[in-house]
C-alpha positions as CSV (number, residue, x, y, z in Angstrom):
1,X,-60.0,1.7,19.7
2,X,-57.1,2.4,22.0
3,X,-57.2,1.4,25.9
4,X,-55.4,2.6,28.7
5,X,-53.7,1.2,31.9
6,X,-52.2,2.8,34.8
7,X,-49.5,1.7,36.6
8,X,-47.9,3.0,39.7
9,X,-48.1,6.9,38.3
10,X,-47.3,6.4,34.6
11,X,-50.0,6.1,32.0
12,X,-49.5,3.3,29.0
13,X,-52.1,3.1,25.9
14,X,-52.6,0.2,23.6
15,X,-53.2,0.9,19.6
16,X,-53.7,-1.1,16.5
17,X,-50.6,-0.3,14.3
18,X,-50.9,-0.3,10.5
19,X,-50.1,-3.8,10.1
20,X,-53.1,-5.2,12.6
21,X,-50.6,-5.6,15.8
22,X,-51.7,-4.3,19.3
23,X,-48.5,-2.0,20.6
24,X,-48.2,-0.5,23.9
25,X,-46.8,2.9,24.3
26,X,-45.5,4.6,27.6
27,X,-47.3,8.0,27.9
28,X,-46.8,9.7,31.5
29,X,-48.1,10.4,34.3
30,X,-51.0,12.4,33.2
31,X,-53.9,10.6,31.3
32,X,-55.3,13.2,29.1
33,X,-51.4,13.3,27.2
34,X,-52.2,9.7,27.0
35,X,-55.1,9.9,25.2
36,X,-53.7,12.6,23.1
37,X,-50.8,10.2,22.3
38,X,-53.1,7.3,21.2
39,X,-55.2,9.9,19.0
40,X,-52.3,10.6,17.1
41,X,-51.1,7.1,16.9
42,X,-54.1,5.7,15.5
43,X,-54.4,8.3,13.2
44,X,-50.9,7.7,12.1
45,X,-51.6,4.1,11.5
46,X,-55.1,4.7,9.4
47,X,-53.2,7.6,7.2
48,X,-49.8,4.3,6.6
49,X,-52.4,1.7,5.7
50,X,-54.4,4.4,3.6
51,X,-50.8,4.7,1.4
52,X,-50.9,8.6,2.3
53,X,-47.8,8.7,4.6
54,X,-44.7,6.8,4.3
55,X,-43.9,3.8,6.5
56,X,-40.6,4.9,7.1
57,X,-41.0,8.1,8.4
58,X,-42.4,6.7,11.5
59,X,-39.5,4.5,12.3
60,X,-37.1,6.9,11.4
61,X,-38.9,9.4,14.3
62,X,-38.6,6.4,16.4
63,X,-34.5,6.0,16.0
64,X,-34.5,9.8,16.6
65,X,-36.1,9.7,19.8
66,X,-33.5,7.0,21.1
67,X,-30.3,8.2,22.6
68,X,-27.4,7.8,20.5
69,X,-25.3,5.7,22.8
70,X,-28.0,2.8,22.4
71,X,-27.3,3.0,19.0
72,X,-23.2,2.6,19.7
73,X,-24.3,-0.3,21.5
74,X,-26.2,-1.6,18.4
75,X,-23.4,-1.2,16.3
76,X,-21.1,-2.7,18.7
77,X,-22.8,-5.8,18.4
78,X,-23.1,-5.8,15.1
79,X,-19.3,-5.4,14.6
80,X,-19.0,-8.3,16.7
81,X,-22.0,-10.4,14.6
82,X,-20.6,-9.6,11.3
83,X,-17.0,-11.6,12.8
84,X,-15.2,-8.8,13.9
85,X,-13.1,-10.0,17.1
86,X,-14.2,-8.6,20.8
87,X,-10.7,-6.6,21.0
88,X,-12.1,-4.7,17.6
89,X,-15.5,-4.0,18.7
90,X,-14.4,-2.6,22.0
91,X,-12.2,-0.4,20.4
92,X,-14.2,1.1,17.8
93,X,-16.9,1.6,20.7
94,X,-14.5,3.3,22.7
95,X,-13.3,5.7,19.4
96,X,-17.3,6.5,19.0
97,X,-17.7,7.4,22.8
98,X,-15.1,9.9,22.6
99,X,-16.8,11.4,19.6
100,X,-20.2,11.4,21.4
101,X,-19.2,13.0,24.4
102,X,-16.8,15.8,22.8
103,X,-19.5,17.2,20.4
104,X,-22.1,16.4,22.5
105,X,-24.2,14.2,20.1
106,X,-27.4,13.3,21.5
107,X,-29.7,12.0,18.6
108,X,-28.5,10.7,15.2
109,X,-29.6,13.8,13.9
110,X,-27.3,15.8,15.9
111,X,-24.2,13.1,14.0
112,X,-23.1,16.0,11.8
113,X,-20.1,17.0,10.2
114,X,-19.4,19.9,12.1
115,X,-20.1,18.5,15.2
116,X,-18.0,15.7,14.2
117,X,-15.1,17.7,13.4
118,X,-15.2,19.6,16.5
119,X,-15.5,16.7,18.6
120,X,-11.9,15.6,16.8
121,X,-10.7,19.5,17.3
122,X,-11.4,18.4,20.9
123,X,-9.2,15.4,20.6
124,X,-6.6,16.7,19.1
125,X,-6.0,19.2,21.6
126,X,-6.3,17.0,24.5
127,X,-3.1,15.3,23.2
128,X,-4.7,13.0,21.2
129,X,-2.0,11.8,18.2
130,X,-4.1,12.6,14.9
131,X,-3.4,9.4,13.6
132,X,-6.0,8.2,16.9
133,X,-8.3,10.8,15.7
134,X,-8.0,9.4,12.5
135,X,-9.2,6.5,14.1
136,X,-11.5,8.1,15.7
137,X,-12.9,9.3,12.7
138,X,-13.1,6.4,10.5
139,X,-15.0,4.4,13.2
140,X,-17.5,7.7,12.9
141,X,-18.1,7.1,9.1
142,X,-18.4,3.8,9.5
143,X,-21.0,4.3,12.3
144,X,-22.6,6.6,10.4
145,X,-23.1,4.3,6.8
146,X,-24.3,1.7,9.3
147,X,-27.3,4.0,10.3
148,X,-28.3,4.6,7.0
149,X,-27.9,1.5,6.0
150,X,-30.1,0.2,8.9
151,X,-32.8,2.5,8.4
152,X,-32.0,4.1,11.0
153,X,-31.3,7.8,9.4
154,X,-32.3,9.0,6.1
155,X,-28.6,10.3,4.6
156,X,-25.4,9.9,5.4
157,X,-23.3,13.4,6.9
158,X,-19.9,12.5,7.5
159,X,-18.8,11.2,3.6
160,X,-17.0,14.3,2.8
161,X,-14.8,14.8,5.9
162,X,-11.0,14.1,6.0
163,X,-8.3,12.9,8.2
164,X,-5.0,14.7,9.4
165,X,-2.0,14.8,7.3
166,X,-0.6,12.1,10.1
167,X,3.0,12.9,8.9
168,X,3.2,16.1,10.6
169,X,2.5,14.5,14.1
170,X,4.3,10.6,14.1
171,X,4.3,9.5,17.6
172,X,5.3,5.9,17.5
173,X,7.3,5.1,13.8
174,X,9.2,1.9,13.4
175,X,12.9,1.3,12.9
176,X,14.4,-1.6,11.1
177,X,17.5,-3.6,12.8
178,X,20.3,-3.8,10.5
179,X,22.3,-7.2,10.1
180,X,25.3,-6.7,12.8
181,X,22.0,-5.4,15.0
182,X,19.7,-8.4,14.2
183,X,22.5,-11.0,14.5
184,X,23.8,-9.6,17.9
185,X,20.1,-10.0,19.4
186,X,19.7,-13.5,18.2
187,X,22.9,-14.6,19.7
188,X,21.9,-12.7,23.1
189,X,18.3,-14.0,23.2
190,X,19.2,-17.6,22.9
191,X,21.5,-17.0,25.8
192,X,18.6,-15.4,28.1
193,X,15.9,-16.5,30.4
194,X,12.5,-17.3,29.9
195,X,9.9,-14.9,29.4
196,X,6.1,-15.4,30.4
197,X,6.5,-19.4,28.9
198,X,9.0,-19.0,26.2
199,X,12.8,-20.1,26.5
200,X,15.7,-17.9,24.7
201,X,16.1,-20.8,21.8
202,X,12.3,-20.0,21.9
203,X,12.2,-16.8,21.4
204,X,15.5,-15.8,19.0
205,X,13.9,-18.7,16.5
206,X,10.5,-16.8,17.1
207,X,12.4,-13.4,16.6
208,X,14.0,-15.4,13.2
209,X,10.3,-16.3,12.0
210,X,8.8,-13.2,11.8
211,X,11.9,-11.3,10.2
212,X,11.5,-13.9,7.2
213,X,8.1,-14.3,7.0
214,X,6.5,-10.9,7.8
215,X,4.0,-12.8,10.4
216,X,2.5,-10.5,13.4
217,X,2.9,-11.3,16.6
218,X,-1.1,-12.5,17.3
219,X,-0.6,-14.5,13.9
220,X,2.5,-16.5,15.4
221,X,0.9,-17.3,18.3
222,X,-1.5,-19.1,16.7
223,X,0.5,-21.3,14.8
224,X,0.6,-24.9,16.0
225,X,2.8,-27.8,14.5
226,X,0.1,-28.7,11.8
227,X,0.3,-25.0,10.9
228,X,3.5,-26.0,9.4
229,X,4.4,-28.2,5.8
230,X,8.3,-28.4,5.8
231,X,8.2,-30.6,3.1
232,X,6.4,-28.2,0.7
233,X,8.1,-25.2,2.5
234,X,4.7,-23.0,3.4
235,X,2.9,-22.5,6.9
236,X,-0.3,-21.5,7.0
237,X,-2.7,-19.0,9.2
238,X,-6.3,-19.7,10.1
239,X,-8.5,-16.9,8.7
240,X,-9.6,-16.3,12.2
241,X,-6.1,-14.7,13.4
242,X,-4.9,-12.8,10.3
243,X,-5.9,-9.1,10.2
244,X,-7.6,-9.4,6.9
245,X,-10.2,-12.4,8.0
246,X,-8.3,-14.5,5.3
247,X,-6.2,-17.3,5.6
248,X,-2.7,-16.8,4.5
249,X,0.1,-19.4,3.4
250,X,3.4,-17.5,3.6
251,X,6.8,-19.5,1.9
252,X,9.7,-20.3,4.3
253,X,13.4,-20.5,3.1
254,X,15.1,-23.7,2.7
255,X,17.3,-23.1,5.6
256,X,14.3,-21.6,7.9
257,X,12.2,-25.6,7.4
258,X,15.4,-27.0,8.5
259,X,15.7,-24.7,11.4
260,X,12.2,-25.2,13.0
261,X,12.1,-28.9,12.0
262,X,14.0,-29.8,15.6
263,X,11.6,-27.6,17.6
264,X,8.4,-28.7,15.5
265,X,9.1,-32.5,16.5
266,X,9.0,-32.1,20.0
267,X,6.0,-31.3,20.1
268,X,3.8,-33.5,21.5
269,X,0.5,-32.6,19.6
270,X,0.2,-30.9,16.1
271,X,-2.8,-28.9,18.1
272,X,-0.4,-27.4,20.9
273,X,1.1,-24.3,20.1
274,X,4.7,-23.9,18.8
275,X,5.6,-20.7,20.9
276,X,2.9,-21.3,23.8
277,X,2.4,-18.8,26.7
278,X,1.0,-15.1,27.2
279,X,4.3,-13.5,25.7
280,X,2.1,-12.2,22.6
281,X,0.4,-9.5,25.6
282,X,3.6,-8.0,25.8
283,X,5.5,-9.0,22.9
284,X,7.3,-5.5,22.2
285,X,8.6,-5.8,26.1
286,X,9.8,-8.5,25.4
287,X,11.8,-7.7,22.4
288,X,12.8,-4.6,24.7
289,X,14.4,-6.2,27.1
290,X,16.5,-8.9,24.6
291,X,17.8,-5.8,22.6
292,X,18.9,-4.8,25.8
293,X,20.9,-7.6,27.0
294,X,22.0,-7.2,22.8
295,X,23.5,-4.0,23.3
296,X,20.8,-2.9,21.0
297,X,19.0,0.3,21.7
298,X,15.1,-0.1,21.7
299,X,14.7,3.7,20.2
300,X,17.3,4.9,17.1
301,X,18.6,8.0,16.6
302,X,16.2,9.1,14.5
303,X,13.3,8.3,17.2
304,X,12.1,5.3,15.7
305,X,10.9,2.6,18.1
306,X,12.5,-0.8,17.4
307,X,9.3,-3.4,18.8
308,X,7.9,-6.3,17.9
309,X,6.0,-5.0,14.8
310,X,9.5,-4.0,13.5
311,X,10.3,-6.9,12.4
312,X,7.7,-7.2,9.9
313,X,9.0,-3.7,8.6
314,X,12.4,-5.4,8.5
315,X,11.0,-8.0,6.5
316,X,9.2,-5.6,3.8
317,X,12.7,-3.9,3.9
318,X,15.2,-6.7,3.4
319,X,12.7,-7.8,0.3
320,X,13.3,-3.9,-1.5
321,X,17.0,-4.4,-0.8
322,X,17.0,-7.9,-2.3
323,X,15.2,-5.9,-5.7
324,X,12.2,-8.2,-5.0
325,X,9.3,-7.1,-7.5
326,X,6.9,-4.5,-5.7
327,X,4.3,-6.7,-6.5
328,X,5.6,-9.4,-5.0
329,X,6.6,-7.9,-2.0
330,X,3.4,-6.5,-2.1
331,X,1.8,-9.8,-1.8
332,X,4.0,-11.5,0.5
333,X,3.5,-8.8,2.8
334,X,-0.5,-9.2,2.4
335,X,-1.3,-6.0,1.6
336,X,-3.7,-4.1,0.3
337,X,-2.5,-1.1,-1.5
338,X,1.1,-1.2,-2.7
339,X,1.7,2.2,-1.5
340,X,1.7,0.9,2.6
341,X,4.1,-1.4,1.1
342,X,6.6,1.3,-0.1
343,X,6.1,3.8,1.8
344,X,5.2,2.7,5.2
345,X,6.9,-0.7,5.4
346,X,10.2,-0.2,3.0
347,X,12.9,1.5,4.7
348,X,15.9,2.1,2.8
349,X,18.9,4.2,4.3
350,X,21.8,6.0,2.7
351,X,23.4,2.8,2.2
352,X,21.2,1.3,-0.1
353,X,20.4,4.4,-2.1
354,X,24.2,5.4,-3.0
355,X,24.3,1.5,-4.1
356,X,21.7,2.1,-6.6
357,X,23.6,5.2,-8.3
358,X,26.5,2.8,-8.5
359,X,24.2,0.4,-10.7
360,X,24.2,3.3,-13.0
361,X,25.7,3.4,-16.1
362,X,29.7,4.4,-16.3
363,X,30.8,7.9,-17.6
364,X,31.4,9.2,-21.0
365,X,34.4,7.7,-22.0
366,X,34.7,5.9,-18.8
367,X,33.4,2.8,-19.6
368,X,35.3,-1.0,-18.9
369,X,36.9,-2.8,-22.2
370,X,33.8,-5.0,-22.9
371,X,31.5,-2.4,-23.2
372,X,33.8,-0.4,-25.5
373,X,34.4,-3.7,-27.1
374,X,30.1,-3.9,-27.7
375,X,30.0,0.2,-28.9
376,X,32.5,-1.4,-31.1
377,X,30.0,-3.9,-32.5
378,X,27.0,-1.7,-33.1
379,X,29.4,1.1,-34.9
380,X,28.6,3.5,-32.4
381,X,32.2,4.1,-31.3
382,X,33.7,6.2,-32.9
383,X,36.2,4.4,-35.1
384,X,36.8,4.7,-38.8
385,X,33.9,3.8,-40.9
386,X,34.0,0.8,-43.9
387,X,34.3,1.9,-47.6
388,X,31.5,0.0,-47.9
389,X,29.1,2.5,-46.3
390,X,30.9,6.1,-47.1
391,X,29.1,7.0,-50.3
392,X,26.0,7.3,-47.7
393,X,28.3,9.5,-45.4
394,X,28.6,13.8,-45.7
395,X,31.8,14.9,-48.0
396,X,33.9,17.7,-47.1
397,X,32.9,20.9,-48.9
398,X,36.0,21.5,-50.4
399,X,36.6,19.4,-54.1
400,X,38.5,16.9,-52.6
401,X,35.5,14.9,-51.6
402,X,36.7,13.7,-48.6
403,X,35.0,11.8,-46.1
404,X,34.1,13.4,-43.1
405,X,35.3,11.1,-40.0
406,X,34.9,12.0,-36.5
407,X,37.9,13.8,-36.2
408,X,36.7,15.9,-38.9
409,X,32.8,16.7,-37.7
410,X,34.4,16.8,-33.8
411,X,37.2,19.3,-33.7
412,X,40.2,20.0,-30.8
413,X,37.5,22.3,-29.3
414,X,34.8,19.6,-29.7
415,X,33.0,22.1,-31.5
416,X,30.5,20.4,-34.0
417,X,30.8,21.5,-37.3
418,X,27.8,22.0,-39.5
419,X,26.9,20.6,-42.6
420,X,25.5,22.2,-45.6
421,X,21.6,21.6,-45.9
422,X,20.9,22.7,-49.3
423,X,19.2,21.2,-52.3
424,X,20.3,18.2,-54.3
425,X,20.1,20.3,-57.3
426,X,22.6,22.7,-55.8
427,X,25.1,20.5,-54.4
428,X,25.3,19.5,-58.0
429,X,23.8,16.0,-56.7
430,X,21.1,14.1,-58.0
431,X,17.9,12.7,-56.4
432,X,20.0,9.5,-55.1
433,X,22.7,11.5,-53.6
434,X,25.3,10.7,-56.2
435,X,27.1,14.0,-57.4
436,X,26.5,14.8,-60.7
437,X,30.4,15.1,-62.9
438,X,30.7,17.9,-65.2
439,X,29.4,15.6,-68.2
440,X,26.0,15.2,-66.5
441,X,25.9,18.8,-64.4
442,X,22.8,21.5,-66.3
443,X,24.2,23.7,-68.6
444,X,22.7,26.6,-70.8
445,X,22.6,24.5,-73.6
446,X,21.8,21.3,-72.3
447,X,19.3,21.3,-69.8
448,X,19.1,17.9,-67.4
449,X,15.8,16.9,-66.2
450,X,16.3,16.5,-62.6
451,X,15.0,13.0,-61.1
452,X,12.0,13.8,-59.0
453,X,12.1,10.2,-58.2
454,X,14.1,9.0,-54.9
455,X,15.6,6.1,-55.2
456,X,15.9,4.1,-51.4
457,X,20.2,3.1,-51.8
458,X,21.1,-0.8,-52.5
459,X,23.2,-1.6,-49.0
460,X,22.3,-5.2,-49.6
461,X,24.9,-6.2,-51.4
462,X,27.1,-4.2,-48.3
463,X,25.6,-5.8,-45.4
464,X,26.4,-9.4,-47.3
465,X,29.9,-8.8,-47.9
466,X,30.2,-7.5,-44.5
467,X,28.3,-10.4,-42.9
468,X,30.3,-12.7,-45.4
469,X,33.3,-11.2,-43.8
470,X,32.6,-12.1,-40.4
471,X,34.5,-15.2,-38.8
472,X,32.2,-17.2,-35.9
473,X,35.6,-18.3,-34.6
């Protein structure tokens, strides 16, 4: 039996749910819409533990009747629960807010597609880069799977929808320093002040680091000295600070373990941290303003920007131009799909491509002494052929039974001349390919029975005497 309370001008009720609990319910300020309320709740409850009505239908009305933003919140935290870092959480909060308030999405219900889509319209025309409403739109799906999953909604609306084809609108693509650019920063930096903690030795040997290892910026600064095994040539990031949630060993050079062991031994602790400071909040200022005092411009001709992150492209190029195995590069990189490693991280200019059409083979007829010296080898260059193999080879047609050489099949006018395809029988030839003499030809009196069966021809005895023939020198 329900019972009511009333407190300052709103009206509560208390029920026995279908699993025995008493659950108090906010019902107004008017008592008879109370009562009604508890009617329909108890009779809710009786019809669940009769098996008539299923239990999920009644939480599912109660996630509908909550605004959607306190279920952003909900997901928020469980972004942050499931070890997502605070930075990620907030931003993926911040992605769904925009897509809340520009379709005006009240209820998970109302989290459909083509609200969705206009809410991203909305975006987009506000000047919004479509890879951030890509973004925007990823977080939605994911929001969205979460809510099913959660019992929260009963199907999912958003699988089928698509991002924007991002190459038609790049506002922020990477550049790669080449060598004479790279080298003239390094000499500059190590020549420049400090910048928010970090020295110019500091910084160009931080600069060196992540060109030849690939390592982000938030990954280097968390690398202390017992990050580091010189003597087995690896250093090693926590699984906390990678962008994957896995911890990565990278290889380092010879030369790069000899570089940082100097800086790694003055450090006091292997806990403190080999490029200490807040330089990793503006790390891509601070590479600004060394390519500066470089002579380097920050921005190419082509409009890509030349920060921090470039040096990992750097890295993922100078491993294509070294013909490192995709897959290796691939996994020294850390990623994923092989395709962000060749396409979005390999830059290769004009340079490098006209180098690979020199790898090519040499012309027709073009080719050095030792390669006509190994056509020469195989028979495949042209030169006279061995008695030994020209009863195999075509005859002229005429009776002197010459052999065809290439001179003869390739005239002056390199015009290929064709050979008969007839018959043994009429190319007075038997099944072997031996040409019958006028004793053993047909004739109306004396009728030869042609050999129907082909006999593979004895080159044995060739190939020995030619092998036998052979000096090792």
């Amino acid at each position: 039996m329900a019972s009511f309370r009333q407190r300052g001008k709103t009206w509560y009720f208390t029920y026995t749910n279908e699993t025995g609990l008493r659950v108090e319910r906010k019902a107004g300020p008017i008592r008879r819409v109370a009562e009604e309320l508890a009617r329909e709740a108890e009779s809710e409850a009786a019809r669940i533990k009769a098996g008539l009505v299923d239990p999920r239908d009644k939480i599912y009305r109660e996630h509908e009747a909550r605004d959607l933003q306190s279920h952003v919140l909900d997901y928020h935290d469980h972004v942050k629960a499931k070890g997502g870092t605070l930075k990620h959480a907030h931003m993926v909060r911040a992605h769904l807010t925009r897509i809340v308030e520009n379709g005006g999405i009240e209820r998970p219900s109302d989290l459909t597609a083509t609200r969705v889509q206009a809410a991203l319209a909305a975006l987009r025309d506000s000047g919004l880069s479509l890879q951030t409403c890509n973004h925007a739109l990823r977080a939605a799906k994911a929001f969205d799977r979460w809510l099913n999953r959660d019992g929260r909604t009963r199907e999912m609306g958003l699988t089928h929808l698509s991002g924007f084809n991002v190459k038609t609108d790049r506002r922020h693509d990477r550049g790669v320093l080449t060598a004479d650019e790279f080298e003239a920063l390094i000499h500059a930096t190590r020549a420049a002040g400090a910048f928010r903690g970090l020295t110019g030795d500091d910084r160009a040997l931080l600069y060196v680091v992540a060109s030849y290892t690939g390592l982000r910026a938030s990954e280097l600064a968390s690398l202390t000295a017992a990050s580091f095994d010189l003597e087995a040539g690896v250093v090693t990031v926590k699984a906390a600070y990678t962008k994957n949630r896995h911890e990565a060993t990278v290889p380092l050079r010879a030369d790069l373990a000899a570089l940082l062991r100097p800086m790694l031994n003055r450090r006091r602790a292997a806990s403190e941290p080999v490029w200490p400071g807040t330089w990793v909040e503006k790390s891509s200022k601070m590479l600004r303003r060394d390519l500066e005092t470089a002579g380097v411009v920050y921005i190419d001709a082509s409009g890509r920007f030349r920060d921090f992150h470039a040096l990992r492209h750097r890295f993922g190029s100078e491993l294509a131009r070294a013909g490192v195995a995709p897959k290796a590069a691939q996994n020294l990189m850390r990623h994923s799909s092989i395709t962000l490693t060749m396409d979005r991280y390999t830059h290769l200019g004009v340079y490098d491509t006209a180098t690979a059409v020199e790898s090519l083979p040499a012309l027709p007829g073009q080719g050095s002494p030792p390669e006509r010296e190994a056509l020469r080898a195989t028979g495949t260059d042209g030169s006279h052929i061995e008695n030994g193999f020209a009863v195999y080879l075509p005859h002229d047609t005429a009776n002197s039974e010459r052999i065809l050489t290439d001179t003869d099949v390739m005239g002056q006018g390199r015009e290929l001349v064709v050979m008969k395809r007839e018959p043994l029988e009429l190319q007075c030839s038997d099944a072997s390919g031996r040409i019958e003499t006028q004793e053993n030809q047909s004739t109306p009196e004396r009728i030869r029975t042609s050999n129907l069966r082909f006999r593979r021809p004895n080159i044995d005895s060739v190939c020995h005497d030619s092998v036998s023939g052979l000096s090792l020198g």
